[in-house]
C-alpha positions as CSV (number, residue, x, y, z in Angstrom):
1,X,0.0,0.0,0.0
2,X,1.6,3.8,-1.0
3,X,-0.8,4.7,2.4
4,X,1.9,4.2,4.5
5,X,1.7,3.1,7.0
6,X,-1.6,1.5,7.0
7,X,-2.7,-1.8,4.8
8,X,-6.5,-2.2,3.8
9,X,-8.4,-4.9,6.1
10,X,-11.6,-7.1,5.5
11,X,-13.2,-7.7,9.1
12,X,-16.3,-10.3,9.3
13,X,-17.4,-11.2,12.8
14,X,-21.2,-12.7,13.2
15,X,-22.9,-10.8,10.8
16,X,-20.7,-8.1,10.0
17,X,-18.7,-7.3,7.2
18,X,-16.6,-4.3,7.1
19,X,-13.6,-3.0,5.0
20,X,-11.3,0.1,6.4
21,X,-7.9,0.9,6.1
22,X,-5.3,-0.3,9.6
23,X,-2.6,1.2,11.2
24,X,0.1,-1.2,11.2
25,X,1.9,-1.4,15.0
26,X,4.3,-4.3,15.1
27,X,4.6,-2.8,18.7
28,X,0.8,-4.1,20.0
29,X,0.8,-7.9,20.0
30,X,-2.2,-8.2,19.9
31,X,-5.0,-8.7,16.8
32,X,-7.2,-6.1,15.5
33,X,-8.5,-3.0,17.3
34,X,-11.6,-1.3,15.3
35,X,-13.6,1.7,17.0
36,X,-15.6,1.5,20.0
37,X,-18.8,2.4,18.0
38,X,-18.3,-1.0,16.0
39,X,-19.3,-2.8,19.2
40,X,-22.6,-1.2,19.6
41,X,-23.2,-3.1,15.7
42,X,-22.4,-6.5,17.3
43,X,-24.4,-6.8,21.0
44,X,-22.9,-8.5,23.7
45,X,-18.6,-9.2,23.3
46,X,-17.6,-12.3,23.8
47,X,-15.8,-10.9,26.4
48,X,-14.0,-7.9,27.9
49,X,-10.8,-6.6,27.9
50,X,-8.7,-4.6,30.3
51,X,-5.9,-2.4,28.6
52,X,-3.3,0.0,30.4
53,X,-3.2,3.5,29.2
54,X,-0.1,5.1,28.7
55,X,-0.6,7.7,31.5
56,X,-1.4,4.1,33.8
57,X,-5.1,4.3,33.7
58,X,-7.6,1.6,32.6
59,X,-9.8,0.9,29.6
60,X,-12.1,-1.7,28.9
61,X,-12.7,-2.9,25.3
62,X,-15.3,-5.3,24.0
63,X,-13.9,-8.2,22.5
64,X,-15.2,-10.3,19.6
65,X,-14.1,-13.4,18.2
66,X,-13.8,-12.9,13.8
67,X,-12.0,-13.2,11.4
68,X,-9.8,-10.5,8.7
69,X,-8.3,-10.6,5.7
70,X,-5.6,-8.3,4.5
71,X,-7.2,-7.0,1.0
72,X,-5.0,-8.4,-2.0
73,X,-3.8,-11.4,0.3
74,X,-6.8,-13.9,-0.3
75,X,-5.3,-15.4,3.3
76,X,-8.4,-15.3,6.1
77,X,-6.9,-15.1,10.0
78,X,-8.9,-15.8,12.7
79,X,-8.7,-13.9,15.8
80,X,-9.9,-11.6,18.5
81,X,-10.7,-7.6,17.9
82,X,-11.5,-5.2,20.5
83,X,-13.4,-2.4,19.8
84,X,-11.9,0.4,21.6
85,X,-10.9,4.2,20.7
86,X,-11.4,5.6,17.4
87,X,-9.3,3.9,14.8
88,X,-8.3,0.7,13.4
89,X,-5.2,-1.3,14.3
90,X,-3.4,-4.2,13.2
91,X,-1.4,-6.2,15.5
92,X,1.5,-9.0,15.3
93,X,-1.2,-11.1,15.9
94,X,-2.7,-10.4,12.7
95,X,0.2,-10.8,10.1
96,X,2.1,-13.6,11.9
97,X,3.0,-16.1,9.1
98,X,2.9,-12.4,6.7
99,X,6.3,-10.7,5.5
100,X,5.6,-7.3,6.4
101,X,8.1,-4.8,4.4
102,X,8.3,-1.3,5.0
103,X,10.0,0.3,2.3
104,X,11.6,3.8,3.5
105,X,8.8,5.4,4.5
106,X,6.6,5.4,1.6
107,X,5.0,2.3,1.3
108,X,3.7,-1.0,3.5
109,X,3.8,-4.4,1.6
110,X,2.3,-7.4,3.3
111,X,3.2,-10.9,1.2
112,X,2.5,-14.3,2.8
C-alpha cells in the first residue's frame, strides 16, 4: 500500500462485514483494534478486555471473536478484535505467518 503506513483490512465477525484501512503497529501484540462504536453493531462481546493506558489508567474494550483478511492477500486469519478508541489497528497477531516490508517510509507491503 503507497498509504503508509496502514494496509487495507476485511473484518467479518457474526454478521458483520466491514472494509477500512489499519494502522500497522508491530509494537501491539495483539489482533485487531476497530472503533468502539463498531461494538454497539455486534451486541454483547464475547468478552471484555482490560488495557493500560499510557498515563497508567484503565480501559475496557469489547472483545469479539472474527475473522480478517488483508485486501490483495486472499489469506483469512482468525482472531480476537477489540473495539476500543477511534481507529483501526493491526497487531502482530494479525500478520504472523505475513512478510511485512516497510519500504523507506513510503509504502507498506504485506506478502505471505
Amino acid at each position: 500500500s503507497s498509504r503508509f503506513p496502514y494496509v487495507e483490512v476485511l473484518l467479518r465477525v457474526r454478521k458483520l462485514q466491514m472494509q477500512d484501512w489499519a494502522y500497522v503497529d508491530t509494537g501491539f501484540e495483539g489482533f485487531l483494534i476497530v472503533p468502539s462504536f463498531i461494538a454497539f453493531t455486534l451486541g454483547s462481546p464475547d468478552l471484555v478486555s482490560v488495557w493500560e493506558l499510557g498515563d497508567g489508567s484503565p480501559a475496557y474494550g469489547a472483545d469479539f471473536l472474527g475473522e480478517i483478511e488483508i485486501v490483495g492477500l486472499g489469506r483469512t486469519v482468525r482472531g480476537h478484535l477489540t473495539c476500543l478508541g477511534d481507529e483501526w489497528v493491526l497487531g502482530l497477531g494479525g500478520l504472523n505467518h505475513c512478510e511485512v516490508i516497510f519500504d523507506h517510509g513510503q509504502r507498506i507491503e504485506v506478502r505471505i
